[in-house]
C-alpha positions in Angstrom: 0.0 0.0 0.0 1.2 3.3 -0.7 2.9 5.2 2.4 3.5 8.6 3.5 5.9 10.7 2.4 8.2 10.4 5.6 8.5 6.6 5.2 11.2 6.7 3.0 14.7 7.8 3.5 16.0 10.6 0.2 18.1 8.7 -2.4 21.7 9.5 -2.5 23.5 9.9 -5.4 26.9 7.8 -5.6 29.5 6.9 -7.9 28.4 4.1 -10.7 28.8 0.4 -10.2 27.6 -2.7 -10.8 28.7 -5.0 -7.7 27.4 -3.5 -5.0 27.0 0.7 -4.2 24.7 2.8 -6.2 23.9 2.8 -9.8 24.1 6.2 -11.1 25.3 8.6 -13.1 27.8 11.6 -13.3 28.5 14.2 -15.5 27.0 17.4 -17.5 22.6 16.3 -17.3 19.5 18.4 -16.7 17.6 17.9 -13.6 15.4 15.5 -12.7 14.1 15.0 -9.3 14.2 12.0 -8.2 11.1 10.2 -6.4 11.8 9.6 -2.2 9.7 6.3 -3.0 6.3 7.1 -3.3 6.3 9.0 -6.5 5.4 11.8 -4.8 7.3 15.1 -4.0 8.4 16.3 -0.2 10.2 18.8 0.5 13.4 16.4 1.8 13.7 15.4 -2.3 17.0 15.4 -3.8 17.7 17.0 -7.4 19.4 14.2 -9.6 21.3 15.2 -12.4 20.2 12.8 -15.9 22.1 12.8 -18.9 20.6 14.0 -21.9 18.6 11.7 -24.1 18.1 11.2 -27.6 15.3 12.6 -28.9 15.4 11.3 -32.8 12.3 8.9 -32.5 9.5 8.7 -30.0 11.1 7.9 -26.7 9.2 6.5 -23.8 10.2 7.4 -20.6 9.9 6.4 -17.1 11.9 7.8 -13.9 10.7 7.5 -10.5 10.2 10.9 -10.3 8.8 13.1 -7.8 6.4 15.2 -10.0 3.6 12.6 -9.7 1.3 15.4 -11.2 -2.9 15.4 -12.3 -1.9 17.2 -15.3 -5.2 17.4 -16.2 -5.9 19.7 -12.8 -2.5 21.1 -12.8 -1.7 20.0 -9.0 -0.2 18.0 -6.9 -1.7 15.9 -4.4 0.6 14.3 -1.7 0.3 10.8 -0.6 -1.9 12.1 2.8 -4.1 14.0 0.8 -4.8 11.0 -1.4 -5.3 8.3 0.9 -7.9 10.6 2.5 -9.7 12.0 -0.4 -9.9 8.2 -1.4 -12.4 7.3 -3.8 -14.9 10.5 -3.5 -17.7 8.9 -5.8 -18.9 13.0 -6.4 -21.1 14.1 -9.4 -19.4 17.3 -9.8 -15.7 14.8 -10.2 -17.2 13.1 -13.1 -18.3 16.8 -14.7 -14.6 17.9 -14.1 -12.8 14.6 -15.6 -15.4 15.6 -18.9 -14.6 18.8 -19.5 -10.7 17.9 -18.7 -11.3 16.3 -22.3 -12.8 18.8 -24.2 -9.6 21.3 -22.8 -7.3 18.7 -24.4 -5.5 17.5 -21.7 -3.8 13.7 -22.0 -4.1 11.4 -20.3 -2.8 10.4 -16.3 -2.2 7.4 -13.9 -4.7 9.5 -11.5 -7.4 9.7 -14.5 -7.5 6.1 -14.9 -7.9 4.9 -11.4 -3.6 3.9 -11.0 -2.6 5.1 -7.6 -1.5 2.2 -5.5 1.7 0.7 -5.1 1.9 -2.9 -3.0 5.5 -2.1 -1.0 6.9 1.2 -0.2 10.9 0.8 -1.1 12.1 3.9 -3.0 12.0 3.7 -6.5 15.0 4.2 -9.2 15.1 6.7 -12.4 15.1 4.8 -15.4 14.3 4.8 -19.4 12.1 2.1 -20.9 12.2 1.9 -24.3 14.4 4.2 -25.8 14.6 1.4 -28.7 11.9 -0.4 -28.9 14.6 -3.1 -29.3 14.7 -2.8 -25.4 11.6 -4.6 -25.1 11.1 -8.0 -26.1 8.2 -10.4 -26.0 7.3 -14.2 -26.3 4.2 -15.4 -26.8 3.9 -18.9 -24.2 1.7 -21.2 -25.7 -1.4 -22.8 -23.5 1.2 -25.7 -22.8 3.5 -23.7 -21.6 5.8 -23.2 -24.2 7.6 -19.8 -24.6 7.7 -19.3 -28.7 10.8 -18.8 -30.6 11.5 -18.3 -34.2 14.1 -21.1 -34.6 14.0 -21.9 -38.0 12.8 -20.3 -41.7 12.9 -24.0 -43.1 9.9 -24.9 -45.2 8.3 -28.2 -43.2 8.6 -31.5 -44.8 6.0 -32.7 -47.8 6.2 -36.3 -47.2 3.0 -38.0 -48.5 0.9 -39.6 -45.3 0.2 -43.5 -44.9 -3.1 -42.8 -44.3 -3.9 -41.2 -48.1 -1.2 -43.4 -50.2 -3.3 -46.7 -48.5 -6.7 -45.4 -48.0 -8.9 -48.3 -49.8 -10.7 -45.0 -52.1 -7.9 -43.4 -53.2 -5.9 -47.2 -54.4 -8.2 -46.9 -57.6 -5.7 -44.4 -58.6 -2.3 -45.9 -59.9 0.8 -45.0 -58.5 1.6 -43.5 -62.0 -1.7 -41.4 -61.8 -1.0 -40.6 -58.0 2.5 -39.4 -59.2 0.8 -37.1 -62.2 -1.7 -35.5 -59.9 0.9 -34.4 -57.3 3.0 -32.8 -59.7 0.1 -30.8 -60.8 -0.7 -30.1 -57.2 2.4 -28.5 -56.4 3.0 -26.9 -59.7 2.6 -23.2 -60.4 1.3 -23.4 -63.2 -2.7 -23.7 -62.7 -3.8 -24.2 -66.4 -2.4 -27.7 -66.2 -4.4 -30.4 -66.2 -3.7 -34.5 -66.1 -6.3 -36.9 -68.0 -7.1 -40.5 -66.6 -8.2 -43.4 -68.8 -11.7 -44.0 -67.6 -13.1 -46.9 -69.2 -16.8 -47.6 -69.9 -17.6 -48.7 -65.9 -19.7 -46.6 -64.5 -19.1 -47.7 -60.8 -15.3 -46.9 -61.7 -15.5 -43.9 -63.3 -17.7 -42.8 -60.0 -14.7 -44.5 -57.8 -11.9 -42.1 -59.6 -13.7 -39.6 -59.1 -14.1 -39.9 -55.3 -10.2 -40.9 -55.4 -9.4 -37.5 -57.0 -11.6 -35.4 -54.5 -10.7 -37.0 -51.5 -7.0 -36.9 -51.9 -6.5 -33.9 -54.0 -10.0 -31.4 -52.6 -8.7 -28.9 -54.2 -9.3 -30.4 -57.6 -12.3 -30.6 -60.0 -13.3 -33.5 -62.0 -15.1 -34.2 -65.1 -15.8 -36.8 -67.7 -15.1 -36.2 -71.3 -14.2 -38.2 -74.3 -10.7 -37.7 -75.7 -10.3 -40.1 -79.3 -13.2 -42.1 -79.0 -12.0 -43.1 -75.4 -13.3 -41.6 -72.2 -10.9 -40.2 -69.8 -11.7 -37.9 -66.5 -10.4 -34.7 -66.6 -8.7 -33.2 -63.4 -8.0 -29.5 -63.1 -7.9 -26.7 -60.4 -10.9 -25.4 -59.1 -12.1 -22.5 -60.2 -13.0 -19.2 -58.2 -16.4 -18.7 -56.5 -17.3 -22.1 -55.8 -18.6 -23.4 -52.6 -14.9 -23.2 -50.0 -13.8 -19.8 -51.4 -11.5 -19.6 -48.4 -9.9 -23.0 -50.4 -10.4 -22.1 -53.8 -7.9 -19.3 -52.9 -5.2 -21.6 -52.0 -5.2 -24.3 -54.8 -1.8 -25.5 -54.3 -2.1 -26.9 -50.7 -0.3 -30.4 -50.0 -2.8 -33.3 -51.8 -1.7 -35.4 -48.7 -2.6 -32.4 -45.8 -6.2 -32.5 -46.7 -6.7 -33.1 -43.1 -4.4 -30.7 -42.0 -5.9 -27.6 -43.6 -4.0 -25.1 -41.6 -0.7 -23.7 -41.6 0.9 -22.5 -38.1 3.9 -20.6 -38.2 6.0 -18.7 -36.1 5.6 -14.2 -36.5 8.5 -12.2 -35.5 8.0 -8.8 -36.0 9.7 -5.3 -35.0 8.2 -2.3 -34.4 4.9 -3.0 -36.1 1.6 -3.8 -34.8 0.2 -7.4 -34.9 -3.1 -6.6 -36.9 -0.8 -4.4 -39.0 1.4 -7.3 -39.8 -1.6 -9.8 -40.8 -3.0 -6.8 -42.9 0.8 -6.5 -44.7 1.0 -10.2 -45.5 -2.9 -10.6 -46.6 -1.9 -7.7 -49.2 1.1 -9.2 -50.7 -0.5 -12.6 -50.7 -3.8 -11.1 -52.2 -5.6 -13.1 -50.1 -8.2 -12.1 -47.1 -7.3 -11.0 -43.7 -9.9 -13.3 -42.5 -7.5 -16.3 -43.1 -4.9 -15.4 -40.5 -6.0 -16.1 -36.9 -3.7 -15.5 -33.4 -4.2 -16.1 -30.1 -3.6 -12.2 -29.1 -1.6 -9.0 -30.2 1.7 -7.8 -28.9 3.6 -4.7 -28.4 4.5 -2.4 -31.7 7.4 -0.4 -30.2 9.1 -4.3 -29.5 10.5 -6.8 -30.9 8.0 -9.9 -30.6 7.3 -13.6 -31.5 4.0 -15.2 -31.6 2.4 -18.1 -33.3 -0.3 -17.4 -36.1 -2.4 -20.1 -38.7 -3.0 -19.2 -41.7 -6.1 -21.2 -43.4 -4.5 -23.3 -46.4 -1.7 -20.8 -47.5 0.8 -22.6 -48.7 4.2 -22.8 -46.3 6.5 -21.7 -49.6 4.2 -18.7 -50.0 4.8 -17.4 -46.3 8.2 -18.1 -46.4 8.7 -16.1 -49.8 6.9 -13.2 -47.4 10.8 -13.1 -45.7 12.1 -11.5 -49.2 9.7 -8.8 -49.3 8.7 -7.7 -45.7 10.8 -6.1 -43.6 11.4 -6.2 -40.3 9.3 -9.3 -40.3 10.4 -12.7 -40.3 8.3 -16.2 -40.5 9.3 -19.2 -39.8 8.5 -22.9 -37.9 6.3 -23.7 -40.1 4.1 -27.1 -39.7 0.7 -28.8 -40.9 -2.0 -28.7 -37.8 -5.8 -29.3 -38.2 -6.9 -26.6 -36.2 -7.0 -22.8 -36.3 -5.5 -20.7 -33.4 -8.1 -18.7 -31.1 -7.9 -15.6 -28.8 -7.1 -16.1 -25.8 -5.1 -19.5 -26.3 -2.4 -18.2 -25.0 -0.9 -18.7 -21.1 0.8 -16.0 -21.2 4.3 -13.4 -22.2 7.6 -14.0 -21.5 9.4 -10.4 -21.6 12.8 -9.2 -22.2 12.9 -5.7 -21.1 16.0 -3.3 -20.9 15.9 -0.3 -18.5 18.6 1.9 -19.3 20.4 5.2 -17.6 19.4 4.0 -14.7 19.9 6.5 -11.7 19.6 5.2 -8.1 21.4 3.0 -5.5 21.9 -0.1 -6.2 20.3 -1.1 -2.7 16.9 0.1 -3.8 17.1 -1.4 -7.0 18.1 -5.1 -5.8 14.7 -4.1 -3.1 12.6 -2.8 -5.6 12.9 -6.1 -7.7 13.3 -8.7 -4.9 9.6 -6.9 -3.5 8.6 -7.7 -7.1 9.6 -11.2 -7.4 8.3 -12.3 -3.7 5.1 -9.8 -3.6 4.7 -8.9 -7.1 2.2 -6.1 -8.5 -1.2 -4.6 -8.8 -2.8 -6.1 -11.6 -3.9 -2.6 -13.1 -4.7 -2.2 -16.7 -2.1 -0.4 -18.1 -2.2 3.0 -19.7 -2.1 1.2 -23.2 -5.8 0.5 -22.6 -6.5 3.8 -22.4 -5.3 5.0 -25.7 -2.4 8.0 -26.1 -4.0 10.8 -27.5 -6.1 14.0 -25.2 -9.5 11.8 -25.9 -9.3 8.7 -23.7 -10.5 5.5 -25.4 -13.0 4.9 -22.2 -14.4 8.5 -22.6 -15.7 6.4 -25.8 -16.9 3.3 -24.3 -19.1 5.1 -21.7 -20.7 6.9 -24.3 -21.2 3.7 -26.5 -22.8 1.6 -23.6 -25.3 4.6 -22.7 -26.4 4.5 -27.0 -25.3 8.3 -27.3 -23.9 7.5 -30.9 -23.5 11.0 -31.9 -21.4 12.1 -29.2 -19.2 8.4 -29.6 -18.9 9.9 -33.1 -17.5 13.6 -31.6 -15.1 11.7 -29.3 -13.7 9.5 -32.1 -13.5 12.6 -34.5 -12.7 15.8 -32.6 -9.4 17.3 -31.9 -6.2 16.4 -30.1 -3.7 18.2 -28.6 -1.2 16.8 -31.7 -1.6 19.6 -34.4 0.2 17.6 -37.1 -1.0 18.1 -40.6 -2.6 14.7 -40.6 -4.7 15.8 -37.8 -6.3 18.8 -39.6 -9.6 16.7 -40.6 -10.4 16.8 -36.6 -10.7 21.0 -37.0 -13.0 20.4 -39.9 -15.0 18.4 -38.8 -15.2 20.4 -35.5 -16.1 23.4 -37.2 -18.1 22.2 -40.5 -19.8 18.7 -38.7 -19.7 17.8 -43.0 -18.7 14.2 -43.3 -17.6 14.8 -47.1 -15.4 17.7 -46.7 -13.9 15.9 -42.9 -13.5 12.6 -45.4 -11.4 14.6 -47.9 -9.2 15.6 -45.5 -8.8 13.0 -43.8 -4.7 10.8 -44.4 -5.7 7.7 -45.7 -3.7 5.9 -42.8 -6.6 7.0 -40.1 -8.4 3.6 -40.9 -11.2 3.9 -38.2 -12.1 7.8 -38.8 -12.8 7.1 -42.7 -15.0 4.0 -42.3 -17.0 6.4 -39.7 -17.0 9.7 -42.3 -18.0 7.4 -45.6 -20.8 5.6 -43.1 -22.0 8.8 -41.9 -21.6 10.5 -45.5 -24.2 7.8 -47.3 -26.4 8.6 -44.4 -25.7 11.8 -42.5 -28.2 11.5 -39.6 -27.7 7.5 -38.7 -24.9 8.0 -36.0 -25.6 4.3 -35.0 -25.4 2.6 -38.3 -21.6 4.9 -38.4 -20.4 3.5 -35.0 -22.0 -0.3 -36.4 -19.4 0.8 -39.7 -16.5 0.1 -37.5 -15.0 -3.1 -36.8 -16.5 -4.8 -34.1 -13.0 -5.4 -32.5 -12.4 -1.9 -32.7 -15.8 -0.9 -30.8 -15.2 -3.7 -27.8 -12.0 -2.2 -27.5 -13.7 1.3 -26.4 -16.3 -0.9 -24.6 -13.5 -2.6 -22.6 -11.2 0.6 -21.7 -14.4 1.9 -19.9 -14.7 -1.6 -17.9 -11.0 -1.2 -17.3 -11.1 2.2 -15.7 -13.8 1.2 -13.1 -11.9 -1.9 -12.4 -8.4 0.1 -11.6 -10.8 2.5 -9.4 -11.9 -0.1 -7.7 -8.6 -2.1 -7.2 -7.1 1.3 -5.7 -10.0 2.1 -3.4 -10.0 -2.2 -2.4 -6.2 -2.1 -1.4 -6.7 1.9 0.6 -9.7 0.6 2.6 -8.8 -2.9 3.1 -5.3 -3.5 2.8 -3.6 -6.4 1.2 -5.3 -9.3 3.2 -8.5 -11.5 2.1 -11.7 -10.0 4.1 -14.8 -11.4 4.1 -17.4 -10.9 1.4 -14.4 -11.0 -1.1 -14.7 -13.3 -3.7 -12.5 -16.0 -5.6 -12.5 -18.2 -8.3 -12.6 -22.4 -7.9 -9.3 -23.7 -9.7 -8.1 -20.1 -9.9 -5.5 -19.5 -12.5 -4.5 -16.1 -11.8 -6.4 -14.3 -14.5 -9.0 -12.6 -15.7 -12.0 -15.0 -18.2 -12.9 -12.4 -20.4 -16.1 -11.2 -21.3 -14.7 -11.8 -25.5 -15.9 -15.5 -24.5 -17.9 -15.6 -21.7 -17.5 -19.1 -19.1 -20.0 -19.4 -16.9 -18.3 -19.9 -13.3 -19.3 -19.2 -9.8 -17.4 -17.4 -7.5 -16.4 -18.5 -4.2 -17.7 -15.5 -1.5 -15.3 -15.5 1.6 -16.5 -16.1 5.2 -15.1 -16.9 8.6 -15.4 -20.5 7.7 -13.1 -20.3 4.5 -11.1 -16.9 5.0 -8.0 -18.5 6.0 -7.7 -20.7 3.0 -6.7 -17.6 0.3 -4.8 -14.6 0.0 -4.5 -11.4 -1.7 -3.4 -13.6 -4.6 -6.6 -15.9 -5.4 -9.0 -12.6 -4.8 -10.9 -11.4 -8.0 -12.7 -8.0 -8.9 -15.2 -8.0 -11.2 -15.4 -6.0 -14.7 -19.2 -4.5 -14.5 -21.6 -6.5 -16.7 -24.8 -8.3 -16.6 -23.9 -12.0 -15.4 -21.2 -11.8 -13.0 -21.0 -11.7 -9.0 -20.0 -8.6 -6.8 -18.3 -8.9 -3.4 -20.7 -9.6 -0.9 -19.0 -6.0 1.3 -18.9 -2.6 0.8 -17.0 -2.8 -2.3 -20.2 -3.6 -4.6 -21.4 -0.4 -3.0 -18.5 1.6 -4.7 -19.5 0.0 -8.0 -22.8 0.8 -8.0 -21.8 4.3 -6.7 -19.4 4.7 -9.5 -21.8 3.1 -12.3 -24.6 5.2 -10.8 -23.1 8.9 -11.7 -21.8 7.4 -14.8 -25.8 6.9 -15.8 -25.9 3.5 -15.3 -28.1 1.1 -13.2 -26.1 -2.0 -12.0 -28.9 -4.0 -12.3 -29.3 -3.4 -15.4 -26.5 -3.7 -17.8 -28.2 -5.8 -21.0 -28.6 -3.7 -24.1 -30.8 -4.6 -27.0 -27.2 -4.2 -28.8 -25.6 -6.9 -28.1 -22.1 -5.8 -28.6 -23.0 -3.3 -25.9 -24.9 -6.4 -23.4 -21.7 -7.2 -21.8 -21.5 -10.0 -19.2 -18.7 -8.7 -17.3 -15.5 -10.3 -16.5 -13.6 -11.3 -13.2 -9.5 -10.4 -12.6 -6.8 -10.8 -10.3 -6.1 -8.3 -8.0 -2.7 -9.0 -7.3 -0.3 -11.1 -9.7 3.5 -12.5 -9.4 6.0 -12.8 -12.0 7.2 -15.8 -12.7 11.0 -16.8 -13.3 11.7 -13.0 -12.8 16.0 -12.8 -13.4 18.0 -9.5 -13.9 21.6 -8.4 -14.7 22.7 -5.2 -15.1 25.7 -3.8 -17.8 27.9 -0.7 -18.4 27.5 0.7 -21.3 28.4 4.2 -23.0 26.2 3.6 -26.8 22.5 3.7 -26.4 22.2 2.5 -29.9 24.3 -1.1 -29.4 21.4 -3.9 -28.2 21.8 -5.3 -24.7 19.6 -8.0 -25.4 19.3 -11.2 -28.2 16.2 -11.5 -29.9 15.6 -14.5 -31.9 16.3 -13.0 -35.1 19.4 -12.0 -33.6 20.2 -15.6 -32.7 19.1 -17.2 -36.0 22.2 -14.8 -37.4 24.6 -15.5 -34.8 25.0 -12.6 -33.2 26.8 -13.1 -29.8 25.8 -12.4 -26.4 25.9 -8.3 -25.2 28.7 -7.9 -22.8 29.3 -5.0 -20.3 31.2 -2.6 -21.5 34.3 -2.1 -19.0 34.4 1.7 -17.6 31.5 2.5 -19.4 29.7 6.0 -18.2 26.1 4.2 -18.1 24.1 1.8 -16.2 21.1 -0.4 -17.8 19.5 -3.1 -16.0 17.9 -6.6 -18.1 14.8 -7.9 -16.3 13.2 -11.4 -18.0 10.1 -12.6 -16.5 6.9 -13.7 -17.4 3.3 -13.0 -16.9 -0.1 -14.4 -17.4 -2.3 -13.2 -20.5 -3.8 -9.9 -20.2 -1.4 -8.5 -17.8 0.7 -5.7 -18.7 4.5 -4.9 -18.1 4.4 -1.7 -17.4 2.5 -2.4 -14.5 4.7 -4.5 -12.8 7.8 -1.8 -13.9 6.0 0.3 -12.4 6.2 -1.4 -9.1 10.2 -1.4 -9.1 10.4 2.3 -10.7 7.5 3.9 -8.5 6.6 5.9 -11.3 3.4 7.5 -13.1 3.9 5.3 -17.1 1.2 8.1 -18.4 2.9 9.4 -21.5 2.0 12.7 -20.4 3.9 12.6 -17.4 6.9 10.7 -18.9 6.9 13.3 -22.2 7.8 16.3 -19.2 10.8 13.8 -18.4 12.1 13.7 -22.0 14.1 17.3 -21.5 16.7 18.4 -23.9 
């Protein structure tokens, strides 16, 4: 729980090292104060001196500052102050946190509910992603295995037992069998091979059942060639019944069981979706044939398994010659497409450098992580980056007020680039036409709401319905998130870190959240004085508001309801007729541990030179990083790995004792 301000000593600054002493850094800097360990100024804070940072590319930041500001209200509040103001459910707050957006403010921890911290060590000043190489993710499968990109190797075409001695397909010859698996995995697709057919009916119906079940994705006919008939095979053509398989003609004769391809995605610095819609263009095929189990960081360097619905292996590999900063590879038959949310969890790689501190508080900051762990908040990520919070959105979807949902989406920012001029006319001419004409063709989601709203101007609903559905959950869900972190916060300031009764838990708990995506009907476990003793602050669960789930039985379901209630809601009653809106609510861990958390800390004077392998790296040999003997600065490598859903930041933010708000870290990015 977060302390006062007097329960931590000031940091010191000391001369670098990395066995023991402080980790810091001398020389010419600007100032940065650095945080006594709440994240919150005193009057006893020291001034640290930072080295300047490059500012080429976007760099995130985060120091364990002192300026733990509500930018949005251009104060501070000190720990006291918080703790005692708490979670004041007031009708006039909620008017405020509005018109904070309309004044173009961004976004803060405070806005979004983030306040806590579980242990009150000081924190260190570090930087998190100055290249997004710094950050590194693996996807771990639901077995348990963490992904890697081992090999680009095509997988193995070996015809199967099963289709070479299946009693229908021995009417074919081996000589025909040989003939129709050239043509299967030849490119040319104007080929066709001819089979002596004979005048017996029964056989010429038995070739033809040969031909489709080993080869589906060939069509067969009878014809007569010289006064002798002969079935003709050839490729399907487009627009028949499986156009998902008429697209992918040449797939394996013998994998028409296995009609998937799973591969391994590394990317860099690109988006998930924005890779499937990258490899669907240069394939010419649909998006729709590409499915994962979830997305991963952009500003990273990831790996994840995707499927791919009967593209051909050779034709994703050939994607490695064209696409850059993307690589494929691991490639292998399976039945089965993936599914969201098949997926344990992320293993991360992450690389905190110019760190500033003592080395005592940064061997306590991530010992308190690795035994106690972190508050399970939703990260800022959820929230979105720009002045217009994605759950300012949400709340305005859920109550059906389309036309303002359509403002929020389309109004202006505080970014005045030229590709945000379409915000100011819209703002000032409400046209959908003339918004659409100035609108860059990269803003995706604002064009499919202008041409909606152009064909019919006064059908706000039928705009919002325009957009992809994943795209309006995702607003949906940052409201959900925002009253779960206010609730967390106000749970662990009222009650502390201990089970009480009326809390509730999940039977066979796994430590996350079942999300509302695909709903699984489960009963919660309410605590008593007969049970209490059995849990702890790790097995407890707060609920994501909806229709179908189960509030504590305690005075936390009276914050929800308070909460819900001056938002316009009725907790009672949270179906819609919409039933993208109907949401049945979700239940997540309050508290979550790292697992195999491990850190090592280098020297190092080039920001540019990687201090950590990623698998592409390996696949070229690249050797280990080493310290860099009597070099000016210090960067710490943390590896650990959390469930699905949970977010890194978040447990970073535990060690650093930092607000991750990219408001707050942009006023630490000083040149």
């Amino acid at each position: 729980m977060s302390g006062s301000p007097d329960d931590f000593p000031p940091a010191k600054k000391q001369k670098l090292t990395t066995d023991g002493g402080a980790i810091c850094v001398d020389g010419d800097a600007h100032e940065v104060i650095l945080s006594t360990g709440n994240g919150l100024p005193t009057e006893s804070d020291h001034c640290i001196k930072q080295p300047v940072i490059s500012t080429e590319s976007t760099v995130e930041l985060i120091s364990a500052t002192a300026e733990h500001e509500n930018t949005t209200q251009n104060s501070t509040l000190t720990c006291k102050e918080k703790q005692n103001d708490g979670l004041q459910l007031r009708t006039d707050d909620i008017q405020d946190q509005s018109s904070k957006i309309h004044l173009g403010t961004n976004v803060s921890e405070l806005d979004v509910g983030i306040t806590e911290f579980l242990c009150n060590h000081p924190g260190i000043s570090a930087i998190i992603k100055q290249r997004y190489s710094d950050f590194i993710v693996h996807e771990v499968s639901l077995t348990g295995e963490t992904i890697h990109l081992t090999s680009t190797e095509l997988p193995s075409e070996e015809p199967e037992d099963k289709v070479t001695n299946d009693e229908t397909v021995s009417v074919l010859d081996r000589e025909v069998q040989e003939q129709l698996t050239e043509l299967a995995t030849s490119e040319d697709k104007t080929r066709s091979v001819e089979i002596p057919a004979g005048e017996d009916k029964q056989m010429r119906q038995n070739i033809h059942k040969a031909v489709k079940t080993a080869f589906p994705m060939f069509e067969t006919q009878t014809d007569v060639r010289d006064g002798q008939k002969v079935i003709v095979v050839n490729y399907k053509k487009s627009g028949g019944k499986d156009s998902r398989q008429s697209s992918c003609p040449e797939w394996p004769a013998n994998k028409s069981k296995l009609p998937y391809c799973r591969f391994v995605l590394y990317k860099e610095n690109k988006d998930t979706m924005d890779v499937i819609s990258l490899m669907a263009k240069f394939l010419k095929v649909k998006e729709g044939l590409f499915q994962y189990a979830g997305t991963k960081d952009r500003r990273a360097k990831t790996s994840q398994e995707i499927t791919a619905y009967k593209i051909h292996p050779k034709k994703l590999s050939g994607l490695n010659n064209v696409l850059r900063n993307i690589k494929l590879g691991n490639f292998r038959y399976v039945d089965k497409p993936l599914k969201l949310g098949e997926l344990k969890g992320n293993h991360f790689t992450i690389v905190l450098r110019n760190t500033v501190g003592s080395d005592e508080d940064l061997q306590r900051g991530l010992n308190s992580l690795k035994s106690k762990g972190f508050i399970n908040y939703f990260g800022m990520q959820r929230f979105g980056t720009t002045s217009v919070p994605t759950y300012e959105i949400g709340r305005a979807l859920l109550k059906g007020e389309w036309a303002d949902a359509i403002d929020l989406i389309l109004c202006p920012r505080t970014s005045n680039g030229s590709s945000e001029r379409f915000r100011h006319v819209w703002s000032q001419t409400k046209d959908p036409l003339q918004t659409l004409e100035a609108t860059d063709s990269r803003c995706s989601i604002e064009r499919s709401l202008l041409r909606a709203l152009q064909k019919s101007p006064k059908n706000f609903q039928g705009a919002i319905q325009a957009l992809p559905r994943n795209t309006r959950m995702m607003y949906v869900h940052s409201y959900q998130s925002l009253v779960w972190n206010t609730m967390v916060s106000k749970r662990i300031q009222t009650y502390g870190l201990q089970p009480v009764e009326g809390d509730i838990v999940l039977p066979s708990h796994s430590g996350q959240d079942l999300r509302d995506e695909e709903p699984k009907k489960v009963q919660p476990v309410v605590l008593n004085e007969s049970n209490l003793s059995l849990y702890s602050i790790y097995d407890i669960v707060l609920p994501l508001p909806g229709h179908d789930i189960v509030y504590p039985a305690n005075e936390v379901k009276t914050w929800y309801e308070m909460y819900l209630s001056k938002d316009g809601f009725d907790i009672n009653n949270l179906q819609r007729k919409n039933k993208d809106y109907s949401l049945p609510g979700a239940y997540r861990t309050m508290v979550v541990r790292p697992a195999d958390l491990e850190w090592r800390t280098f020297l190092y004077d080039d920001y540019t030179i990687p201090l950590a392998l990623s698998d592409l790296d390996r696949l070229e040999n690249i050797s280990e990083p080493k310290s860099c003997p009597g070099g000016k600065l210090c960067a710490v490598r943390l590896s650990f790995t959390l469930p699905s859903s949970c977010y890194a930041t978040m447990a970073l933010r535990e060690v650093l004792k930092t607000d991750t708000s990219p408001s707050h870290q942009i006023t630490l990015n000083v040149t």
